[in-house]
C-alpha positions in Angstrom: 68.2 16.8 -12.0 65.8 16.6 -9.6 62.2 19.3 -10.0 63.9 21.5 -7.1 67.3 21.2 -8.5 65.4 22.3 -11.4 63.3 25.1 -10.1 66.5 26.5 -8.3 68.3 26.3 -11.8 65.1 27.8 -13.3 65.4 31.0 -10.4 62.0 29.8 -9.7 62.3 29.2 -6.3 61.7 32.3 -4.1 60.8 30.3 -0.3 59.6 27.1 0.9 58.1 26.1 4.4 60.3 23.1 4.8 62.3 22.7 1.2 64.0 19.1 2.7 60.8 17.7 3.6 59.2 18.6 0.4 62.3 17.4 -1.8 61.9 14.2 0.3 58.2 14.1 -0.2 58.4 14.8 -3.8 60.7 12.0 -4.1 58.2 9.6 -2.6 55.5 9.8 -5.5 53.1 12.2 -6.7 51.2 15.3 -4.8 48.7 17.1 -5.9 49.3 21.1 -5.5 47.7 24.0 -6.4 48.0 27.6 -7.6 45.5 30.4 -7.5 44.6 32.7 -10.5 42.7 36.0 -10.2 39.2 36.2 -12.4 39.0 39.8 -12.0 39.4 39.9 -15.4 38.4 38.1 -18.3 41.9 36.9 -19.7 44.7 36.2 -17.6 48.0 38.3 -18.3 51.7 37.5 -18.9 52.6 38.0 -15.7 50.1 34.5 -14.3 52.3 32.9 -16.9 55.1 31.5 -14.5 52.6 30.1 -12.5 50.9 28.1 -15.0 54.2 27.0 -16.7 54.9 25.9 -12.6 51.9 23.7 -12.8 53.0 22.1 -16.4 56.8 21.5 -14.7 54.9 19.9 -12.2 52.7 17.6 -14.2 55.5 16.7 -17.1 57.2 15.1 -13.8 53.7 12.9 -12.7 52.7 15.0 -10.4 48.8 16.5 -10.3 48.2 19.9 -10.6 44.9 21.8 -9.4 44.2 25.5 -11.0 42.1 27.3 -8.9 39.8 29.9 -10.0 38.5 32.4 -7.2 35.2 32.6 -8.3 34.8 33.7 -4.3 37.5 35.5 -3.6 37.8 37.5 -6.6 34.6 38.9 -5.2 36.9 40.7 -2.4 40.1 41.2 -4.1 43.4 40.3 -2.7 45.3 42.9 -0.6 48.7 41.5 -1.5 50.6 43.7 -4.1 48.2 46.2 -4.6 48.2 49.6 -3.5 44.2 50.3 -3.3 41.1 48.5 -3.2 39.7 46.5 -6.0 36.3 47.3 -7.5 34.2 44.6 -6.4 32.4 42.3 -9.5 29.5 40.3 -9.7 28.4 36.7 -10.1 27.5 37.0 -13.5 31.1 39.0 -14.4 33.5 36.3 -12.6 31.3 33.5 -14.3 32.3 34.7 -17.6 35.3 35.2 -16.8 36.2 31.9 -14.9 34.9 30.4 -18.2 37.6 32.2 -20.4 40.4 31.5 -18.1 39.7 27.9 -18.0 40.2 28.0 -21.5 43.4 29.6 -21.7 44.1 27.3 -19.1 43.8 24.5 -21.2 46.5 25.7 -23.7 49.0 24.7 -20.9 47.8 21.9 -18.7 46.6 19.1 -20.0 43.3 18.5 -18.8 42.6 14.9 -20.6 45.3 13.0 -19.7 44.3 9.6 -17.4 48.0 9.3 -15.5 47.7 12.8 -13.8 45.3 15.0 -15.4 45.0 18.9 -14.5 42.0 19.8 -12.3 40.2 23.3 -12.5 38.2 24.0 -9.4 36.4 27.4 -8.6 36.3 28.5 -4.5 32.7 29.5 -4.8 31.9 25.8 -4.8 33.3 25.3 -1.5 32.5 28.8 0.2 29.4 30.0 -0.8 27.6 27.5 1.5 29.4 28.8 4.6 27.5 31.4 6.9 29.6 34.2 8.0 29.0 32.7 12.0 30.1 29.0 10.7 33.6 30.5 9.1 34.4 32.7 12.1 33.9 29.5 14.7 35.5 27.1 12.6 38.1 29.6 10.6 38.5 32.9 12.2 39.8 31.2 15.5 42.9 29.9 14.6 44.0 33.3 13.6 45.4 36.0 15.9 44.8 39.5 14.5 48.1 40.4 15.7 49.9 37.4 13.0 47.5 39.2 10.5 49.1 42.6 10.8 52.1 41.6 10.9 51.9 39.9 7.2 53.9 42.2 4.7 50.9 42.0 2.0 48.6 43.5 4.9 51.4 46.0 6.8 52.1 47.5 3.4 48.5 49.0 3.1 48.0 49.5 6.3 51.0 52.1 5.8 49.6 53.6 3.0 47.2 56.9 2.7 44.0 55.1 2.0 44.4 52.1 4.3 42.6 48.3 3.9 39.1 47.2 4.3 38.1 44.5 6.6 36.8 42.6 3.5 40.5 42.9 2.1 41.8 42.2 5.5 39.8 38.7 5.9 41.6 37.6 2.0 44.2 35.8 3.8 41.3 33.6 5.8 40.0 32.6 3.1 42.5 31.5 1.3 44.3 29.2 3.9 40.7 27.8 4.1 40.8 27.1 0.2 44.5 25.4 1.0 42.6 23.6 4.3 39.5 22.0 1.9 41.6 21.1 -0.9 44.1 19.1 1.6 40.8 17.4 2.7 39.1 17.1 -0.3 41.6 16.6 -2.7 45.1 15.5 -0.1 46.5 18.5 -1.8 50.0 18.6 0.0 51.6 22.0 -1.9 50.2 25.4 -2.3 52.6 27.4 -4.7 52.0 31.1 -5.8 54.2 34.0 -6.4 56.6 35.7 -3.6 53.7 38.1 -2.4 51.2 35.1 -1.7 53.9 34.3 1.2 52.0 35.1 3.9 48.6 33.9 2.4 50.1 30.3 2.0 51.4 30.1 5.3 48.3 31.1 6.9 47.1 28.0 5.1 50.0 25.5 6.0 49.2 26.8 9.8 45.8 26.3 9.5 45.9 22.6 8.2 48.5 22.1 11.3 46.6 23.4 13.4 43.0 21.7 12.0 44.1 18.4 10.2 47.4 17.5 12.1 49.1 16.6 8.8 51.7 17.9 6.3 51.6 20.3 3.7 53.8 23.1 2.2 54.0 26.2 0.6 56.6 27.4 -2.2 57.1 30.6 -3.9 58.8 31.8 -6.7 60.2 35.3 -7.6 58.0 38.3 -8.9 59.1 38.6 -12.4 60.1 42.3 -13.1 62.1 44.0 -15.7 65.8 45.1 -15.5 64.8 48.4 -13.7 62.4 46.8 -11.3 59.4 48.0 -13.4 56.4 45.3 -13.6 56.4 42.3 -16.2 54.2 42.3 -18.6 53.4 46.1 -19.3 53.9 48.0 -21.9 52.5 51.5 -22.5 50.1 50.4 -24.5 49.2 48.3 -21.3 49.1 44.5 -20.0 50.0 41.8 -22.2 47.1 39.3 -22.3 47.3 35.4 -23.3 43.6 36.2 -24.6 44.4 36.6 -28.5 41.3 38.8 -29.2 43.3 41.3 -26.1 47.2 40.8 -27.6 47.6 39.7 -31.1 50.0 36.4 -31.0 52.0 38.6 -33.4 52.5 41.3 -30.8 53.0 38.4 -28.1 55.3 37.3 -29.9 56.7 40.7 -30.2 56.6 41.4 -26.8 58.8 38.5 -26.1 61.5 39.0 -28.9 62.2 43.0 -27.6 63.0 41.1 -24.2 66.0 43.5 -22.9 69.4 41.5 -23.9 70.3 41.4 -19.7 66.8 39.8 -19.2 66.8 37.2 -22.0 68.7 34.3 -20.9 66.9 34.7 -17.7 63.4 34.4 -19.6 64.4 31.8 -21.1 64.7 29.6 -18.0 61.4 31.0 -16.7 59.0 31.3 -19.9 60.1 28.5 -21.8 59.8 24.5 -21.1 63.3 24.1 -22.9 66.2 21.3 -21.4 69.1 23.1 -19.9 71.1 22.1 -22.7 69.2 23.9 -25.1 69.1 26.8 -22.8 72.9 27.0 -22.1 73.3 26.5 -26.4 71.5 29.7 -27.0 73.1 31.9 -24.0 76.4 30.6 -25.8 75.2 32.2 -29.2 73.8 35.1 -27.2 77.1 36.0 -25.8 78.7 36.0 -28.6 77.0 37.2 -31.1 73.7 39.3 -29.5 73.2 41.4 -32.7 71.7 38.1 -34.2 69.2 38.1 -31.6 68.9 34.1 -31.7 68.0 33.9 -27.9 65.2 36.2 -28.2 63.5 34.6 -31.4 64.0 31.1 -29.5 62.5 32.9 -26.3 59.5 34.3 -28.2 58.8 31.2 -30.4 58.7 29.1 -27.3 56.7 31.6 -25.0 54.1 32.3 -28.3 54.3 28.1 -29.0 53.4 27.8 -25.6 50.0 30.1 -25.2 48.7 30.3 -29.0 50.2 26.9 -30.6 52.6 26.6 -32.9 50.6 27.9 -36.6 49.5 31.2 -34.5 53.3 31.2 -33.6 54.1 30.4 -37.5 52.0 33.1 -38.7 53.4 35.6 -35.4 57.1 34.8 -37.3 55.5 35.5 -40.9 54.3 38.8 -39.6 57.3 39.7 -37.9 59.2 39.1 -41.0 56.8 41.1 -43.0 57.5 44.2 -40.4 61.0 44.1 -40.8 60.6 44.1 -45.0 60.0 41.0 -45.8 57.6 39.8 -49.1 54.1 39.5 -48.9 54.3 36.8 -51.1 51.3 33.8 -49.2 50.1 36.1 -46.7 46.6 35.4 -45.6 44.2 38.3 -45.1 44.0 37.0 -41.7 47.7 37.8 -41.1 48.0 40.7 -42.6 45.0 42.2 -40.5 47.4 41.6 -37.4 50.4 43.0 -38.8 48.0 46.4 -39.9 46.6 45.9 -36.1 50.1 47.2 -35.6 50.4 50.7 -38.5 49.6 53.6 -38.1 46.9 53.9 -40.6 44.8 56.9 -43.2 42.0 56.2 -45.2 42.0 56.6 -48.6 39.0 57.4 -50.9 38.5 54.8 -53.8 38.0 57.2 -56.3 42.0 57.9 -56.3 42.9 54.8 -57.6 40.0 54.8 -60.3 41.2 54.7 -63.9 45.2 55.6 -64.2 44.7 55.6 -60.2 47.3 58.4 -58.4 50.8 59.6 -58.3 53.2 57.5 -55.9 54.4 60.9 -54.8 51.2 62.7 -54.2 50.4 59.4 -52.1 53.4 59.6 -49.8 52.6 63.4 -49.2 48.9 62.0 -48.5 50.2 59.4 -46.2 52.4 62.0 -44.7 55.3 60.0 -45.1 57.0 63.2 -46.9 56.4 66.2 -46.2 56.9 67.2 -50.4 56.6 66.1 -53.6 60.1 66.9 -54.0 60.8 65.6 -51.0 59.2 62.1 -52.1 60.6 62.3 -55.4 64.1 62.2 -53.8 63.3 59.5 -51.2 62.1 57.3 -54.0 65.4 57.8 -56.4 67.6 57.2 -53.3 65.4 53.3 -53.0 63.8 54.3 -50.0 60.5 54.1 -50.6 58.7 50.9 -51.0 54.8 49.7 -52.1 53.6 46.5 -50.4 57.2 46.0 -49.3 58.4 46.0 -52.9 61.2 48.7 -53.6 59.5 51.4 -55.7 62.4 52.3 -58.2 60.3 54.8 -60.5 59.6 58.4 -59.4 56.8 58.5 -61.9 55.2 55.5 -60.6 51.0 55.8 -60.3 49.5 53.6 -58.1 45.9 52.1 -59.3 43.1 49.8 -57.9 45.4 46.9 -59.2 48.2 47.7 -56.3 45.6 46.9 -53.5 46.4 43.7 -51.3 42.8 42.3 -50.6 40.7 44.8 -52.4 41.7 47.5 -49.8 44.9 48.0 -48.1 47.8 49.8 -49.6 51.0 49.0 -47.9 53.7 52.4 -47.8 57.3 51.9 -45.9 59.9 54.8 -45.8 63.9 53.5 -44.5 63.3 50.0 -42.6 61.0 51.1 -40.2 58.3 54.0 -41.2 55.4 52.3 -42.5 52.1 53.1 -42.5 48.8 51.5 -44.2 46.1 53.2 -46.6 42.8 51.9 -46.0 40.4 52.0 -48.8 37.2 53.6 -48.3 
């Protein structure tokens, strides 16, 4: 199977300038190609993960991939998929964060290898230098305004109530002028982005006709979206970041094993760096038995494997486990501080567990986990109610400093699912 074939088996293949030539060229030897990532932040999100897994499927076949950072134009902000304009950052903010992203970069792409090692390059380096009068002689007039409008990134908000800025209007220049110095400087032959960049990457194949005379192309895969069309990668809680100090790996890994059933064998082929083989074995066992959920624990090991490394994704597993009533037996403080990350939690004074310590019952009515005593009482003789995930069989029960897990915590479940964590004050 050839990369395309792959991509297209993948659904990671959206539009290509000239897909013959560039199977043909891709064929011939190596390329170097690039993909853009947004520092408006300081961690990149779930959603950027396609394109850096793009850049790995790229560079597992030889080929050398370039992750550009726009340290320039995520000073403007790019028009294309967003409904109002960005708020603008300075130096010092996309500094810090182009030095976090390169780091999460570096999970993925390997950096360090001498065949085809990964290249991180910044826009500023390149741009800054330019005068406004230098880019509009050289740049600016290869573009009709008219070609501009009619891009569907820029239509879109021209449509809309609060318009586009001319700052966010000149985006698209400067990123076929990133696309034009990286063919020069680095015979980077292959732009690749998300469907939405579209218009942005050709504007840069054009340009490099139009300037150098020589080849180059531009290749897009799909938006990733949920089943109803909603955006990948949020929750209501809100984005789901690959920094882990943003999203636990235990609730990355989380994220990825609630993947809807319709969505998962999908994911799979798009999140993961799996053979097809594999793929096809576990959309076999999805099919026919989906209440054991094997597709989505393979899809979230992989996907959590891939941006944390395999002991975060180890202890992610152990946590889960420990959610879903597993012992506590082994757990590190560490990884039990993610899983409470994840509780609804009450303090608890220390004086309560002093001497004798306090009534199981009056604890559960403490915790709110029962509204009674009787209530608790009968919860508990029915082998509902457990302490640090171990079944609490007596009603009488009195829970003492000796019950704490690391001098602090006390661990409270109701059914399978109704826990919550007493914090030790």
């Amino acid at each position: 199977m050839t990369l395309i074939e792959e991509l297209k088996w993948r659904g990671l293949l959206a539009d290509c300038t000239d897909l013959d030539a560039l199977t043909r060229r891709l064929a011939a030897g190596p390329v170097a190609l690039y993909c853009g990532f947004d520092p408006s932040g300081d961690s990149l999100h779930v959603g950027s993960l396609v394109g850096q897994l793009m850049l790995r499927r790229f560079q597992l076949q030889g080929h050398r991939p370039i992750a550009l950072a726009g340290g320039a134009t995520g000073m403007i902000g790019d028009p294309s998929g967003k409904s109002a304009e960005r708020n603008l950052l300075s130096r010092e903010q996309l500094d810090r964060n182009l030095a976090s992203i390169k780091g999460q970069l570096s999970r993925i792409l390997d950096f360090d290898t001498k065949v085809n090692p990964a290249r991180m390059v910044d826009n500023a380096s390149w741009t800054s230098g330019i005068s406004y009068l230098d880019f509009l002689r050289d740049i600016g007039k290869f573009f009709s305004v008219n070609m501009m409008v009619a891009k569907e990134s820029v239509r879109a908000r021209m449509e809309g109530e609060g318009g586009i800025s001319y700052t966010e209007f000149s985006y698209m220049l400067l990123q076929a002028h990133d696309f034009y110095h990286l063919r020069k400087a680095h015979d980077c032959e292959l732009q690749i982005g998300g469907s939405d960049q579209w218009g942005n990457i050709t504007a840069g194949t054009d340009l490099i006709r139009r300037k150098l005379g020589v080849a180059s192309w531009g290749l897009t895969f799909p938006l990733i979206t949920k089943s109803d069309g909603t955006k990948f990668g949020k929750t209501e809680e809100g984005a789901i970041w690959l920094d882990p100090a943003k999203t636990s790996p235990y609730r990355f890994y989380q994220f990825f094993v609630n993947t809807e059933d319709s969505m998962v064998a999908a994911y799979l082929r798009k999140f993961t760096l799996l053979a097809e083989a594999q793929i096809g074995e576990l959309e076999a066992r999805h099919l026919a038995n989906p209440a054991a959920r094997e597709a989505h624990k393979a899809l979230a090991r992989e996907a959590t494997s891939i941006v944390h490394g395999k002991t975060a994704c180890d202890d992610a597993v152990r946590a889960s486990e420990i959610m879903f009533g597993g012992g506590l037996e082994g757990i590190t403080e560490q990884l039990f501080n993610d899983v409470a990350g994840e509780i609804p939690t009450k303090s608890l004074e220390k004086s309560k567990l002093e001497g004798a310590g306090i009534a199981l019952i009056d604890l559960l009515v403490h915790g709110g986990l029962c509204p009674s005593r009787g209530q608790a009482r009968k919860d508990i003789e029915g082998g509902g109610i457990y302490l640090n995930n171990v079944r609490a069989a007596d009603a009488s029960r009195s829970v003492a400093l000796g019950d704490l897990l690391f001098g602090r915590f006390l661990l409270l479940r109701k059914g399978r699912r109704s826990y919550l964590l007493l914090r030790v004050e």
